[in-house]
C-alpha positions as CSV (number, residue, x, y, z in Angstrom):
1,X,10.4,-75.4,-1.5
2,X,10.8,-79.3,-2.2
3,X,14.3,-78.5,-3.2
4,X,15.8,-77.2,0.3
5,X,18.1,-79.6,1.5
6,X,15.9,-80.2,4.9
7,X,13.0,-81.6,2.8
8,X,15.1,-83.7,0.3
9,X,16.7,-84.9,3.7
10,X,13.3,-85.5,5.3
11,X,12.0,-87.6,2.6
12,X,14.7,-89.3,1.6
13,X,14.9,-90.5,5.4
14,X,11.7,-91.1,5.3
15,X,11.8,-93.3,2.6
16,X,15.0,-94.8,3.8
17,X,13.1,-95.4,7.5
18,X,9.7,-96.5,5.7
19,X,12.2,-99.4,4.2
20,X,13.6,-100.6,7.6
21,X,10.5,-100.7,8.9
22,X,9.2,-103.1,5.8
23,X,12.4,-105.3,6.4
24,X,11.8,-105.9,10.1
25,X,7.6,-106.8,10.1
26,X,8.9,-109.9,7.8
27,X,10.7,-110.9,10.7
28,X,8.6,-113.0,13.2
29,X,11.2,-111.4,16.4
30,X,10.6,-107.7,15.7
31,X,7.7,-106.9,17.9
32,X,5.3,-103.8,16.4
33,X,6.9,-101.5,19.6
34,X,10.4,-102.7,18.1
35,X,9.8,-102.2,14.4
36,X,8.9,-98.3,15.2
37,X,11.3,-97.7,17.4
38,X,14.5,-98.8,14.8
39,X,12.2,-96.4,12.8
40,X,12.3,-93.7,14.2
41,X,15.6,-94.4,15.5
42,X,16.5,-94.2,11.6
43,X,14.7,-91.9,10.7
44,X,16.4,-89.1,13.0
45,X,19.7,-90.9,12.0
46,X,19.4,-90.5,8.8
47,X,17.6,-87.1,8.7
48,X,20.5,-85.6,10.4
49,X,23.3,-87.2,8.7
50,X,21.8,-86.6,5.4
51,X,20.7,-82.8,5.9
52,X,24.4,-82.0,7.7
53,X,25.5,-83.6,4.4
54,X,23.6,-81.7,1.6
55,X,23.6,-78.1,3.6
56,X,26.7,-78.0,4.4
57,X,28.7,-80.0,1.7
58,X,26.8,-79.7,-1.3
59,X,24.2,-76.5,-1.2
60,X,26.1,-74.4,0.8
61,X,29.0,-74.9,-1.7
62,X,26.4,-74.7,-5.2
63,X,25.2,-71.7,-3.2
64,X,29.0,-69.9,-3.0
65,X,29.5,-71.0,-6.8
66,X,26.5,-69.3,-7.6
67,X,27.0,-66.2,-5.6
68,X,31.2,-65.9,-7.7
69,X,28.9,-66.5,-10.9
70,X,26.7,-63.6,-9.7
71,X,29.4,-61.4,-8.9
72,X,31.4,-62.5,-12.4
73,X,28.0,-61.3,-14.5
74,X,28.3,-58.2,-12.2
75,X,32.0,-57.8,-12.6
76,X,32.6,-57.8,-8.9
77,X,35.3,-60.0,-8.2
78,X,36.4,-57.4,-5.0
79,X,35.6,-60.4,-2.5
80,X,38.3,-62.9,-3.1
81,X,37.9,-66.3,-2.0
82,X,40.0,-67.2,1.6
83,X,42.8,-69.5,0.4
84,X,43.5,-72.6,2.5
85,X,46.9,-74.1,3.2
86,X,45.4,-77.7,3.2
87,X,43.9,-78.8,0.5
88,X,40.3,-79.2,0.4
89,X,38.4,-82.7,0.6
90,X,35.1,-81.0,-1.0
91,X,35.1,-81.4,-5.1
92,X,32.6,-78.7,-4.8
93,X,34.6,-75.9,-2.6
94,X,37.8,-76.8,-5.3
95,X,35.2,-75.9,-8.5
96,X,34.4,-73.1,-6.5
97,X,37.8,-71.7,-6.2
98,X,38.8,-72.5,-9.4
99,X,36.0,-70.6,-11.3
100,X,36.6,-67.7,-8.6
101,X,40.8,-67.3,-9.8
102,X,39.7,-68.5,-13.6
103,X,37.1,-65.1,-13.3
104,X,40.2,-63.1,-11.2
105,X,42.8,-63.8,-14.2
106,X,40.4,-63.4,-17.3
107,X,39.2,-60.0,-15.2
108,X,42.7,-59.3,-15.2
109,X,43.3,-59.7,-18.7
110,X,40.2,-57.8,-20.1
111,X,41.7,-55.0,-17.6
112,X,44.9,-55.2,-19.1
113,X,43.4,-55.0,-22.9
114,X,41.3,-52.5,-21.7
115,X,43.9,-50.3,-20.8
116,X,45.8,-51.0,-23.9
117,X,43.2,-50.4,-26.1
118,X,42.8,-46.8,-24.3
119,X,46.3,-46.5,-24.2
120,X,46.8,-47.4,-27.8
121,X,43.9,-44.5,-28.7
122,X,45.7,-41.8,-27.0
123,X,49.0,-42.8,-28.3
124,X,47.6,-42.5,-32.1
125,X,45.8,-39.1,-31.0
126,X,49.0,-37.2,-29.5
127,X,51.4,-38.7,-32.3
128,X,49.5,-37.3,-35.1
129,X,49.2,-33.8,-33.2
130,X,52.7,-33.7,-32.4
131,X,53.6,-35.0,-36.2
132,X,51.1,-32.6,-37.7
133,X,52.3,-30.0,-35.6
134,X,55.8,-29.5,-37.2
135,X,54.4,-30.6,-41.0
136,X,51.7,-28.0,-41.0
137,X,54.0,-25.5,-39.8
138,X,56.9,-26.5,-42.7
139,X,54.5,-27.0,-45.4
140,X,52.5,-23.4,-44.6
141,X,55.7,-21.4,-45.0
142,X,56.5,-23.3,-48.2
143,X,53.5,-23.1,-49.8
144,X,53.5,-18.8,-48.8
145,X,57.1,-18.7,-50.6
146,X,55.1,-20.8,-53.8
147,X,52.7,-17.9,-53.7
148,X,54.8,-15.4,-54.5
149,X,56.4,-15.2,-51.3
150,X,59.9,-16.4,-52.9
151,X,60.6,-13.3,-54.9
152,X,60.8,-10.9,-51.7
153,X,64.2,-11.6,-50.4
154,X,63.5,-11.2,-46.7
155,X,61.0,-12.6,-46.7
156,X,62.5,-15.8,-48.0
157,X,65.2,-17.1,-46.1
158,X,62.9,-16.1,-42.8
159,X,60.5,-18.4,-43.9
160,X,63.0,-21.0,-44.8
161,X,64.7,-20.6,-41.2
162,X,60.9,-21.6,-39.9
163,X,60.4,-24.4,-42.1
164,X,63.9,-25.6,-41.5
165,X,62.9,-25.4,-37.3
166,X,59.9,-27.2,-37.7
167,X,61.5,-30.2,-39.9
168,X,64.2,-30.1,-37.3
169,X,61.4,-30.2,-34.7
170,X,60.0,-33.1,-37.1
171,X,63.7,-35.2,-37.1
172,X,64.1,-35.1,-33.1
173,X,60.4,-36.3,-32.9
174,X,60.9,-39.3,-35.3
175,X,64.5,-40.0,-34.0
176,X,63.1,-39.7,-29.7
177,X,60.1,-42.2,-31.5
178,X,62.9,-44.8,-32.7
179,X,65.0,-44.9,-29.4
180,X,61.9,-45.1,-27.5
181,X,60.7,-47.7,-29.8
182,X,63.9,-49.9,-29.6
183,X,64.4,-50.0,-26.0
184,X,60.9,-51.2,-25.3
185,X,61.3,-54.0,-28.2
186,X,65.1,-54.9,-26.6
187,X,67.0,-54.1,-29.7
188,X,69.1,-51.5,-28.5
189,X,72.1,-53.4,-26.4
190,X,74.0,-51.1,-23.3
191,X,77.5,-51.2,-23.5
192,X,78.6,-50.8,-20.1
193,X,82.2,-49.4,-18.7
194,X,83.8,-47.5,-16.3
195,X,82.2,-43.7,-16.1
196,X,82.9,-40.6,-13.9
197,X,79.5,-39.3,-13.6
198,X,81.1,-35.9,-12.7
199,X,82.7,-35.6,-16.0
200,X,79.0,-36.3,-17.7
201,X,77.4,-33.9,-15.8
202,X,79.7,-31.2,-16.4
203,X,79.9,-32.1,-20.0
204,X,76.0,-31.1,-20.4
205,X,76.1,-28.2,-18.2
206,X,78.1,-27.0,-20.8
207,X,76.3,-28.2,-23.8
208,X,73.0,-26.6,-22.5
209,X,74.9,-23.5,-21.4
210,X,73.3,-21.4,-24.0
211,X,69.9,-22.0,-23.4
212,X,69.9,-21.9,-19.7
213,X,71.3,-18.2,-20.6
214,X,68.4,-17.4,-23.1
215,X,66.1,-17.9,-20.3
216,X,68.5,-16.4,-17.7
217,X,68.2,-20.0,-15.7
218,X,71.4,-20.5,-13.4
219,X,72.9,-23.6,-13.0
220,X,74.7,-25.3,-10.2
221,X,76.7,-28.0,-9.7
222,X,77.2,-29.6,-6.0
223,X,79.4,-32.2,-5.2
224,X,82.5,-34.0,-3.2
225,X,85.7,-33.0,-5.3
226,X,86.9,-35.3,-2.6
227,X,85.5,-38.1,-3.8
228,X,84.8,-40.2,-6.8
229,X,82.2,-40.5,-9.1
230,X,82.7,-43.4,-10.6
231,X,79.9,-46.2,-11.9
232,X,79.7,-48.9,-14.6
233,X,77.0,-47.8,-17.0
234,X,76.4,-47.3,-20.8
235,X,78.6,-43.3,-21.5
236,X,76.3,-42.5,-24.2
237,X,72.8,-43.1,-22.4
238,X,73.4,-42.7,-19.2
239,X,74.4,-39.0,-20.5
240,X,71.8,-39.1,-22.6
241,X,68.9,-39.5,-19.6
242,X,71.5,-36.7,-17.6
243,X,70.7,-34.1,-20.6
244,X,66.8,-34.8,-20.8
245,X,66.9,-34.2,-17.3
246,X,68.4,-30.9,-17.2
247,X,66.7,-29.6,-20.5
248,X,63.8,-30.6,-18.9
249,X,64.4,-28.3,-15.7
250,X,66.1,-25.4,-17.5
251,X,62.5,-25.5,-20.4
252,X,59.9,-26.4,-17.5
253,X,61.6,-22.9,-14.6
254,X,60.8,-19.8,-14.9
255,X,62.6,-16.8,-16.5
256,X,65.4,-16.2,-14.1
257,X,65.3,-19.3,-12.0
258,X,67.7,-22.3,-10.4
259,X,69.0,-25.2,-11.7
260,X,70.7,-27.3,-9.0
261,X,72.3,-30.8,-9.7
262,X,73.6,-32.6,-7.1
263,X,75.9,-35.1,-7.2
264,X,76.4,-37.7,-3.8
265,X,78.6,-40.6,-3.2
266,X,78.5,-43.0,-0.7
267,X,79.5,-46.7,-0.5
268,X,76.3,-48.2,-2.0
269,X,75.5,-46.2,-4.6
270,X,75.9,-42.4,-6.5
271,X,73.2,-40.5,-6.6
272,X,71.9,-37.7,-9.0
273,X,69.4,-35.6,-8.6
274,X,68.2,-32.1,-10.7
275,X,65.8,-29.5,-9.0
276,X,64.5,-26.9,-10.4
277,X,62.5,-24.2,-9.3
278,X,60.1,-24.1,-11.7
279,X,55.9,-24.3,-11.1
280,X,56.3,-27.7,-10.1
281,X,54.0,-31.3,-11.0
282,X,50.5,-31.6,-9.3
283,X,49.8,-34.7,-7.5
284,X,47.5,-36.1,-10.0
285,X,50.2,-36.1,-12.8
286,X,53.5,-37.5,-10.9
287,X,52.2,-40.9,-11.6
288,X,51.9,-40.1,-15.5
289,X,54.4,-38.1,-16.2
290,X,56.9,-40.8,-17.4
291,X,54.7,-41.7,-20.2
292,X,54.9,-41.4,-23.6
293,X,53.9,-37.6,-24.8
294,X,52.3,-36.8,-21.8
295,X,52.5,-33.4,-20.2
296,X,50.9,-31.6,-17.5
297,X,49.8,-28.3,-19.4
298,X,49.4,-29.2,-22.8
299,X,49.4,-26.1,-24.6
300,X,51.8,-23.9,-22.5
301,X,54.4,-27.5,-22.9
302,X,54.0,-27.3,-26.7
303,X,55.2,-23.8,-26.5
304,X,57.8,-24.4,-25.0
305,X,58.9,-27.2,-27.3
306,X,60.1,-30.5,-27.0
307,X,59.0,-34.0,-28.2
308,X,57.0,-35.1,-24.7
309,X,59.3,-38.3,-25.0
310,X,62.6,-37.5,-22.8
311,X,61.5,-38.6,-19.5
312,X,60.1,-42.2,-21.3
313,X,63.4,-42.0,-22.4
314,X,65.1,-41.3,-19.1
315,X,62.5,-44.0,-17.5
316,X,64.0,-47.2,-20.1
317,X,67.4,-45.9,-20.1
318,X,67.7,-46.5,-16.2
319,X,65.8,-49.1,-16.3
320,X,68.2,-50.9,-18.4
321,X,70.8,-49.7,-16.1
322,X,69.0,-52.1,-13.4
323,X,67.8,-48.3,-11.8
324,X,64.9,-46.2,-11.7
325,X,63.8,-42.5,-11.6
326,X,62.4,-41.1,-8.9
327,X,60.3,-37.5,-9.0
328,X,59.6,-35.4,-5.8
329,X,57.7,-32.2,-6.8
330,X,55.5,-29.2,-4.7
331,X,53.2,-26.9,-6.4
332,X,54.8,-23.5,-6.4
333,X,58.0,-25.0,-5.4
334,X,59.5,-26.6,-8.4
335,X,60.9,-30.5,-8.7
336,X,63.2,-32.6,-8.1
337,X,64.2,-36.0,-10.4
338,X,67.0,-38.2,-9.2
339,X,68.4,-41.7,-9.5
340,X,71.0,-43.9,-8.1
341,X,73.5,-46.2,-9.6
342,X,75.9,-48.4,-7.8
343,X,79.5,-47.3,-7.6
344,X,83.0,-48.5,-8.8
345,X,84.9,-49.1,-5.5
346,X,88.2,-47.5,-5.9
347,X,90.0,-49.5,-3.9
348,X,89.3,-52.0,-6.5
349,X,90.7,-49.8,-8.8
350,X,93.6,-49.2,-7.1
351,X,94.6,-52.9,-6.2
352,X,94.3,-53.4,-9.9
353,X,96.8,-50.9,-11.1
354,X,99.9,-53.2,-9.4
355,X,98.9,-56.0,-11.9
356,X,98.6,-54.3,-15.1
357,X,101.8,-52.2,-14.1
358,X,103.8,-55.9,-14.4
């Protein structure tokens, strides 16, 4: 090919040689034997300097930009580009580099709208079933007791009780969608004080007392009576996550099964944690489980009930709390959630008592 950069380098040496060569016959000095030697001299020169210089500086480089265009029609950007501490003297390596992190950040964004747009999808497919879910329910019961259904006494208030369950079902749905909805956006501010995380927990055991008997689920409560328990965090959500947490593992165990929570202090930090002993989370779903209405068996969760929202819930709440959630789980063996928040030093307390006793 003519266009190889050893036969544009040939040529133009050629030519460049061919020149010198012209120059020195009008000279009466230069001797024929002369004249062809600074030719060829030249020539070699030239050849060499000029084919170093397009191969290595210009091809090579038009080459690599060609190969990142290749690989950006292919989407195949796995290959990154080796970045350089120095920077580089070739205009050609730079466009290079550029175009390769320009292609890395718009393959980054179509990614991201990618996933959005799939996300978005599924979002609008499990709202409407869960919405449609409770509705259906509520308006097939009314619509009986408009049949005829509403003169049989019995008969009516038991199908009143179901509709009333299912737009109660209905409420918590659209209320779990509102708190989810404002902590994403920022709108809902934490008002943070002084908490005893033991009181909290206790308070919940007690609220979901009845429930963990329906299902004959015992719960236990561990911890240091020793010690305190004491944090700075926002009372309501912070017991708000707790209770997702344990209706979660008293819906999710088996008839007859253990609750444990646990409840550890140490200088850095107080930890929670709530196993159950229920079936327990494959693998594959540990990574999703924190989204919004996902659940790991679909029909068998919808039985059970619940909105498919509290661990999203539980996920922002700590997260505004400057914490996460954590989820170790065994197939067979149940699960355990837990999180850690940084603790009130009593002493602390105690040196402040003097001053606000004067």
């Amino acid at each position: 090919m003519l266009t190889t950069s050893k036969n544009i380098a040939f040529f133009l040496a050629l030519a460049i040689s061919l020149f010198i060569m012209a120059v020195l016959s009008f000279l009466d000095e230069a001797s024929r034997q002369i004249i062809l030697m600074v030719g060829g001299i030249s020539f070699v020169a030239i050849f060499i300097l000029l084919y170093i210089t397009l191969e290595f500086l210009i091809f090579k480089e038009i080459n690599n930009i060609y190969t990142v265009l290749d690989r950006i029609q292919k989407k195949n950007l796995n290959k990154a580009i080796k970045k350089s501490g120095k920077t580089s003297l070739f205009p050609l390596r730079k466009i290079n580099k550029s175009i390769h992190e320009y292609a890395l950040a718009k393959n980054k964004e179509i990614e991201t709208l990618q996933k959005n747009d799939t996300f978005r999808r599924e979002f609008i497919a499990d709202i409407s079933h869960e919405l449609k879910t409770p509705i259906f329910a509520a308006q097939g019961f009314v619509h009986t007791l408009l049949d005829g259904a509403v003169d049989d006494k019995n008969v009516r208030y038991k199908f009143l009780r179901r509709a009333a369950k299912s737009l109660n079902t209905l409420e918590i749905l659209v209320q779990d969608l509102l708190t989810l909805n404002q902590m994403e956006s920022g709108v809902v501010k934490f008002h943070f004080e002084e908490v005893d995380l033991k009181e909290i927990v206790a308070e919940n055991i007690e609220q979901l007392e009845q429930k963990a008997l329906k299902r004959r689920v015992s719960i236990r409560f561990n911890y240091n009576e020793a010690k305190q328990h004491l944090v700075l965090a926002d009372k309501d959500k912070i017991s708000h996550a707790i209770q997702n947490l344990l209706a979660n593992a008293i819906r999710y165990n088996h008839e007859g099964g253990d609750v444990i929570i646990k409840l550890k202090s140490t200088k850095k930090n107080v930890r929670v944690s709530v196993k159950d002993s229920g079936k327990g989370i494959p693998p594959e779903d540990l990574n999703r489980i924190f989204e919004r209405f996902y659940r790991v068996e679909k029909s068998r969760s919808r039985e059970k009930g619940g909105t498919g929202l509290g661990l999203a819930i539980v996920k922002h709440i700590l997260e505004g709390h400057k914490s996460k959630i954590s989820v170790t789980s065994a197939v067979g063996k149940g699960s355990i959630f837990s999180f850690s928040l940084p603790p009130i030093r009593v002493q602390n307390k105690e040196e402040a008592q003097p001053e606000n006793a004067q």
